[in-house]
N, C-alpha and C positions, 0 to 999 in steps of 0.2 A: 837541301833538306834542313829544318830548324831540329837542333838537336836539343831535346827534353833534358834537363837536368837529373841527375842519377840521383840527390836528396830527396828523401818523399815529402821535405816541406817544400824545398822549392819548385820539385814537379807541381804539386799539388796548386802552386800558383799560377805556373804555365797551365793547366788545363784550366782553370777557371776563368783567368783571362782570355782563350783563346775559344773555351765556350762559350763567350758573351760575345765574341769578337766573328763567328761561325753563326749565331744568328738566334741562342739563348737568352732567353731573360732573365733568369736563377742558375746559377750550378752549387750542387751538393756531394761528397764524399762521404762513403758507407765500406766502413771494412767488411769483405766479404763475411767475417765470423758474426754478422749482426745479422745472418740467418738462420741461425742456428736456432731448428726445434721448428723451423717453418714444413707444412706438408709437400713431399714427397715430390707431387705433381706443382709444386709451386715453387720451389728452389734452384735458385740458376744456376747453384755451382754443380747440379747435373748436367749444365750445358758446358760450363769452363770448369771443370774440377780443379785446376790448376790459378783459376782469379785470384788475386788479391785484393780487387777494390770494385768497387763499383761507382760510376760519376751520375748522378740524375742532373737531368738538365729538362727547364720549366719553360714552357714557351706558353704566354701569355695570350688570352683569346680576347681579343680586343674587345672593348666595350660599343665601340661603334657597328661592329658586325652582330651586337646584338641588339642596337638601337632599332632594326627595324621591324623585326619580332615585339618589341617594348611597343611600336607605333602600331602594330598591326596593319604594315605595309610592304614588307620587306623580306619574306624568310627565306629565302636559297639562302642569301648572303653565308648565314651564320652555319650551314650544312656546309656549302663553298669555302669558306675563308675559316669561319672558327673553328668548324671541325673535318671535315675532309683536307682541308687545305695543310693546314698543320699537321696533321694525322698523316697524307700521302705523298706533300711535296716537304714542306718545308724542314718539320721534323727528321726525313730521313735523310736530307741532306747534308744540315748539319750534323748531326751523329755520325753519318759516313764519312765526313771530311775531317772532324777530330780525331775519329777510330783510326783513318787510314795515316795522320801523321803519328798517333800514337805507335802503329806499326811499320812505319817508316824507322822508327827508334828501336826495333827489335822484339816487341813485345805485343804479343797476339791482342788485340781489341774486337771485340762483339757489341756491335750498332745493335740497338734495340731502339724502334720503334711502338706504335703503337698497333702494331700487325702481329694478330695471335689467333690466324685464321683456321689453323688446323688444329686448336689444344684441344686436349685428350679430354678434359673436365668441360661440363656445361656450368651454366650459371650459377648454379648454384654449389659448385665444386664438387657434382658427383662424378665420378666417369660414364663416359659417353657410351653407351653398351656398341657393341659392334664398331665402332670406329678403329682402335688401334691397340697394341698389345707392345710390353716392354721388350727390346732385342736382346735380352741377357736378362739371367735373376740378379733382381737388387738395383733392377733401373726401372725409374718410370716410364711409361707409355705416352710415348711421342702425340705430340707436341707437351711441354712441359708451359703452364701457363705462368708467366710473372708478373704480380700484382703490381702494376704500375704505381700506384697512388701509395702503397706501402713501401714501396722503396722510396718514392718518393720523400716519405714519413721517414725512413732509417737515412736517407742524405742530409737529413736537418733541414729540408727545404721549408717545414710546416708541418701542420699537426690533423691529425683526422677530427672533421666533424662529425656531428649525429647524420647525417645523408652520406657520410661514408668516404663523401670529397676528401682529397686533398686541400687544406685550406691553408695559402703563404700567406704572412704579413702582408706582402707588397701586393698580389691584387685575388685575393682571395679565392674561392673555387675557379677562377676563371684560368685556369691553367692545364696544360695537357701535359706528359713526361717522356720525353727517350734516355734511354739509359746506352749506357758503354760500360760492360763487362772487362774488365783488361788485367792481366798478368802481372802491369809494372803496378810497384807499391807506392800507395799516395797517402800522405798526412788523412785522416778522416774527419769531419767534420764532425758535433756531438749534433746529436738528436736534439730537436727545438723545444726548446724550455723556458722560451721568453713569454709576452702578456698571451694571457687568455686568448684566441682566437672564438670558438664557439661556446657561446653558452648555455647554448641549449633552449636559443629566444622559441622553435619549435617554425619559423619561418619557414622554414622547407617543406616541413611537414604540411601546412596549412597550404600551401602555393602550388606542391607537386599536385599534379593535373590527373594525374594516374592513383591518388594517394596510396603512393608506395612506398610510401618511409611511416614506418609506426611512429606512435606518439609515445608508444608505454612498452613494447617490447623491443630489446635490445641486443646485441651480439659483445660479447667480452672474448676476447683474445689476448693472450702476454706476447708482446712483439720485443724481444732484445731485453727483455726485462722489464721493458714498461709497459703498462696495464693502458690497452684501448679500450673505449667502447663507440660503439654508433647503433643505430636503431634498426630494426629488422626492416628488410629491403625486399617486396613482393618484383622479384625481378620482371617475372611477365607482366604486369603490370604497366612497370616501367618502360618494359619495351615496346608495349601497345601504344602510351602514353607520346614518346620519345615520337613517332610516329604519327601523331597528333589525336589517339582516340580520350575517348574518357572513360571512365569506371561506368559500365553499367550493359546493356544490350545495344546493340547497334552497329561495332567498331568497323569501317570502312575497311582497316589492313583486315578482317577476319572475309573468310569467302562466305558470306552472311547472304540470306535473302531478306534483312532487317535494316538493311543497309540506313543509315541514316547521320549524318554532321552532328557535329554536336559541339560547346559554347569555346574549344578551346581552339578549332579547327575551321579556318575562312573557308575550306578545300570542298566543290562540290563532290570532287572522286581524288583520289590516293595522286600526290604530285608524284613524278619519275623521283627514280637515286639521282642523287649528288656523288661522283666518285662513287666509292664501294661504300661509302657511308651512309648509306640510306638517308632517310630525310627528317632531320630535328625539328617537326612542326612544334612539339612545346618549344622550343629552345630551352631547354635547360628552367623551366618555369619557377619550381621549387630548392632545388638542390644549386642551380647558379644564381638567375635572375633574383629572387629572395633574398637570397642570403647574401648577397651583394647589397643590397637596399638595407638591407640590418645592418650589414659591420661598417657599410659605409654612415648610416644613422647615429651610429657608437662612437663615430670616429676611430676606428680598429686600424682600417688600412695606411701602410706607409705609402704607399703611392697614390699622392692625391690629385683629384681633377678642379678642375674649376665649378664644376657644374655637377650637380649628383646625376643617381644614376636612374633612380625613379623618383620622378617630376609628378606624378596621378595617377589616381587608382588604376589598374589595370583592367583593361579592356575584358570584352566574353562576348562571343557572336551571337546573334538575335535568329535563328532558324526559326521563330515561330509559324513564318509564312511561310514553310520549306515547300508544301504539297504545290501551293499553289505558284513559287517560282520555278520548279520541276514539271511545272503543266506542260508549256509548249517549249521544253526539249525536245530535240531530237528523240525518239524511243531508243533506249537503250544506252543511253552516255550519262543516267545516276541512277540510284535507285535498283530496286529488285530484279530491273531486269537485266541488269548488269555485273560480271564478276569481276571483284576490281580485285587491286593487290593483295595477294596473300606472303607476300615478303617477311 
């Protein structure tokens, strides 16, 4: 058994070491009191009242799982490997194998993932009517959602942009977070305060496929004392988009009899889930892909490649001949007469 040092500076080293070392790209330290004043249903120390720290840990989603989305060749990949993959295997591996030497040491640790299948809030942080009810007065109603990307933001990993990302220095929105909740007390990290990350070039905004990030209205929050903001985020929108629909009539995920493709989506019908992650036909269009092409155009990020990240204008599907490539189908495998995914 590797035994943790009892200093909270020197634990604080052994965990970041050993989170990089477990399969982390970034690790962050946040004293639990930098939630204080967070909503009810979104504060963890309802889940460990007892925490002292909290470690975010960043795992990077490769830029080549998104190259094939970029070519309009290629998109499981990035459902598979950028985000299911990370999200169902890799993420909770690591997390679990930190947590479990952290508690090897005496000291209760909570893996967190990015599994928040039962919270009590929907998207838009109302409660969920009929779903679940508090086990005692003065507790939230199970499941308790915690904002990955803002803890993220209280570890110092990075600072929030206008699309709401988590955006690090080292490879900008392209990052997912598991977190460890844990007992033992660890040096904290300060909240990131180095250059500029976003500046509000509006790249997301322009590029998101669903246009779900305003241009002009915004959301302000005080998080540990510092003042956020990011731009109002049409979630369903997003989730259509996410999905591969676009704004307007037609969306394939809807049980439409208007059924119809459209410029951001190669897919004659709804492709199967990847994992429980459904399927990222934008890939991340605006809120990653973008905004990756901007700070990498700024020169922002520390981690650099040889080769940028977008190379030419981006692609849009040509459906204008759709009726007539739909002629000699099969009856019933696109179009009206068929109900496709309503996932």
């Amino acid at each position: 058994m590797t035994v943790i040092p009892d200093d909270p500076h020197e634990a604080a080293l052994w965990v970041k070491k050993r989170g990089l070392e477990v399969g982390a790209d970034l690790v962050g330290i946040a004293p639990m009191t930098r939630w204080e004043g967070a909503p009810k249903q979104m504060d963890p120390r309802y889940i460990m009242p007892e925490a002292k720290s909290c470690i975010g840990l960043a795992f990077r989603v490769l830029r080549g799982s998104l190259r094939g989305i970029e070519e309009g060749t290629f998109f499981s990949n990035y459902s598979g490997m950028g985000y299911g993959g990370i999200t169902y295997i890799f993420m909770p591996i690591a997390v679990n194998t930190l947590a479990r030497e952290i508690e090897d040491n005496g000291y209760e640790a909570f893996p967190m993932g990015h599994q928040s299948d039962w919270r009590a809030i929907d998207n838009e942080g109302n409660l969920r009517k009929g779903f679940s009810k508090p086990v005692a007065p003065g507790k939230p109603a199970p499941d308790i959602m915690v904002h990955l990307r803002i803890a993220g933001y209280l570890c110092g990993l990075g600072e929030i942009g206008w699309s709401k990302m988590l955006i690090t220095p080292e490879f900008g929105p392209a990052v997912r977070i598991g977190l460890i909740f844990t007992e033992m007390e660890l040096e904290p990290d300060p909240i990131y305060e180095g250059p500029k990350l976003c500046n509000r070039c509006m790249a997301c905004v322009r590029a998101c496929p669903g246009h779900s990030i305003s241009a002009t209205k915004s959301i302000k929050v005080k998080v540990c004392g510092h003042d956020l903001e990011w731009g109002e985020i049409d979630t369903e929108g997003c989730d259509l988009a996410f999905r591969g629909a676009e704004e307007g009539p037609g969306h394939y995920m809807k049980n439409s009899d208007n059924y119809r493709p459209n410029p951001i989506s190669p897919f004659y019908q709804a492709p199967p889930k990847v994992y429980n992650a459904g399927k990222a036909v934008c890939g991340a269009g605006g809120c990653t892909r973008a905004c990756i092409a901007s700070l990498e155009a700024r020169g922002v990020l520390t981690h650099k490649m040889r080769k940028p990240f977008r190379r030419y204008k981006p692609w849009k599907v040509d459906w204008s001949h759709y009726e007539e490539e739909i002629r000699d189908l099969p009856a019933g495998t696109v179009g009206i007469n068929t109900k496709l995914d309503t996932d």
